[in-house]
C-alpha positions as CSV (number, residue, x, y, z in Angstrom):
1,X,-20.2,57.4,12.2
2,X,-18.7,56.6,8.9
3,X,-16.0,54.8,10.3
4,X,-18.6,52.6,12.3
5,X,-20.4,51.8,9.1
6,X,-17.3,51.2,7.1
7,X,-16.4,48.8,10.0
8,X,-19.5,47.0,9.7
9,X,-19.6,46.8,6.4
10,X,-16.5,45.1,6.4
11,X,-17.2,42.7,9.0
12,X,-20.1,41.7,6.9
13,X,-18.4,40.9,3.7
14,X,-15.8,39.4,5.5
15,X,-17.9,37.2,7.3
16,X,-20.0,36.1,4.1
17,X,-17.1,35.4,1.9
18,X,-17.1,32.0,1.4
19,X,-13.5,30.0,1.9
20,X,-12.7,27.1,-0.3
21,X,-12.1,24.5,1.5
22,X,-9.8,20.9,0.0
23,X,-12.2,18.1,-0.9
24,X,-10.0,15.3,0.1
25,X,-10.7,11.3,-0.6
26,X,-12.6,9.7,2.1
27,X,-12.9,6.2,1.8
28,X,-11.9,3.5,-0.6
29,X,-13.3,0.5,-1.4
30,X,-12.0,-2.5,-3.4
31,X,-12.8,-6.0,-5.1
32,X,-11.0,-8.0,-7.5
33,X,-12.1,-5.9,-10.2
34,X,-12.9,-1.9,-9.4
35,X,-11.9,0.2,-6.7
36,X,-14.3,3.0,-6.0
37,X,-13.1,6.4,-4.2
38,X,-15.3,8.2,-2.2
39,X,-14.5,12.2,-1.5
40,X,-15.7,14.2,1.3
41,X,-17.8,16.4,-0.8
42,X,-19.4,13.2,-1.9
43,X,-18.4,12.4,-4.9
44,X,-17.6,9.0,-5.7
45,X,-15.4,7.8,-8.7
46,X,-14.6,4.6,-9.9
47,X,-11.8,2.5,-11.6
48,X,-11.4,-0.4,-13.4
49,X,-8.5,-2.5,-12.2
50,X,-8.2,-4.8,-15.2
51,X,-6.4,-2.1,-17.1
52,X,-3.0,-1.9,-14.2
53,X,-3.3,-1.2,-10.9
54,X,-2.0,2.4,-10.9
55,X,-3.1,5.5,-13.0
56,X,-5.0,8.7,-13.1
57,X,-8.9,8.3,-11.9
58,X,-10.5,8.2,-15.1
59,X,-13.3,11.1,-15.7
60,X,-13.5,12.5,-12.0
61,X,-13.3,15.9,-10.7
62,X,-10.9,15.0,-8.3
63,X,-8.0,13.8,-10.7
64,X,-5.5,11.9,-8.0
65,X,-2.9,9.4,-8.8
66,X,-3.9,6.1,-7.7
67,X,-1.3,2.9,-7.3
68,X,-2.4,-0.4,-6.1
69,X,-0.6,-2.8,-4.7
70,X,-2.0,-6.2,-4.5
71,X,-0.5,-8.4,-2.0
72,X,-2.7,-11.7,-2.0
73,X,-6.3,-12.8,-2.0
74,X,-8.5,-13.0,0.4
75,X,-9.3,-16.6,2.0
76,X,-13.1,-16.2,1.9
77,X,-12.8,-15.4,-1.8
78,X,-13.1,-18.7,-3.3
79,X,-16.6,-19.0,-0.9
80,X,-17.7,-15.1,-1.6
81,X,-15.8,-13.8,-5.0
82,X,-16.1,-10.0,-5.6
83,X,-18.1,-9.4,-2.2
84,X,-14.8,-9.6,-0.4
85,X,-11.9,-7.2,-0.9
86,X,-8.1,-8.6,-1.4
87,X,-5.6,-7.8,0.4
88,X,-3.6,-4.5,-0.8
89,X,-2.1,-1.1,-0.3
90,X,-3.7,2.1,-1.8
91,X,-1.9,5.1,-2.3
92,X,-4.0,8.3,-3.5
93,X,-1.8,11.4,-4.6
94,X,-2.5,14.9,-5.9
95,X,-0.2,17.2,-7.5
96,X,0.4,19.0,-4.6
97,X,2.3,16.0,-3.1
98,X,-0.3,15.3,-0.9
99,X,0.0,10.8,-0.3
100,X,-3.4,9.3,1.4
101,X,-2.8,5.8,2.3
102,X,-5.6,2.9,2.8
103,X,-5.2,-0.8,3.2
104,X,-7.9,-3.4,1.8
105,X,-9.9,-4.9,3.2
106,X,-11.0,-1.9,5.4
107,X,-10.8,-4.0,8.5
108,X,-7.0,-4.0,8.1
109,X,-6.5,-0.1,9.2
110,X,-7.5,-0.3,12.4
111,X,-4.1,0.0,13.6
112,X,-2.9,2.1,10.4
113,X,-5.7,4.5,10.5
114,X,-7.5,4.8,7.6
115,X,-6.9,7.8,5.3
116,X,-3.9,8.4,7.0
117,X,-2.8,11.5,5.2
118,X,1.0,11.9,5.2
């Protein structure tokens, strides 16, 4: 009978522990000015791009590498200015070597797959 309640007791605390699991980035979003990162835990943190387009996201939980790579402007910004997103390549990295790719706008990754995580 011991043995049955050490079991159980076991089983319990196994069962309640509660496993940590890796709040990764989401979704990214970009203009001509900011990029915003959203994580899966729901965080979102922001960045100003007018400082360089690669750095460490300023004042977030989630401290990742960010590098962006600007490769033109979007033909319906002279029409719609910040509302549209240029076109670019986002890289998010952690220390762990962990690389999450995105391409702006969104609309781009449809054959890339958005958030692709390499």
């Amino acid at each position: 009978m011991k043995r049955f309640a050490l079991l159980v007791a076991c089983a319990t605390l196994t069962a309640c522990a509660v496993t940590p699991t890796a709040v990764n980035p989401d979704r990214v979003t970009l203009n001509a000015t900011r990029m915003t990162v959203l994580f899966t835990d729901g965080t979102s943190c922001r960045v100003d791009l007018a400082a360089g387009g690669s750095g460490i996201l300023p004042e977030c939980p989630h401290p990742l590498r960010y590098d962006v790579e600007v490769q033109g402007a979007n033909p319906l910004a002279p029409l719609l200015g910040d509302l549209v997103a240029p076109y670019a390549l986002i890289a998010l990295s952690d220390g762990a070597g962990r690389i999450w790719h995105y391409r702006s706008p969104a609309s781009r990754d449809w054959t890339f797959g958005e958030g692709r995580d390499d």
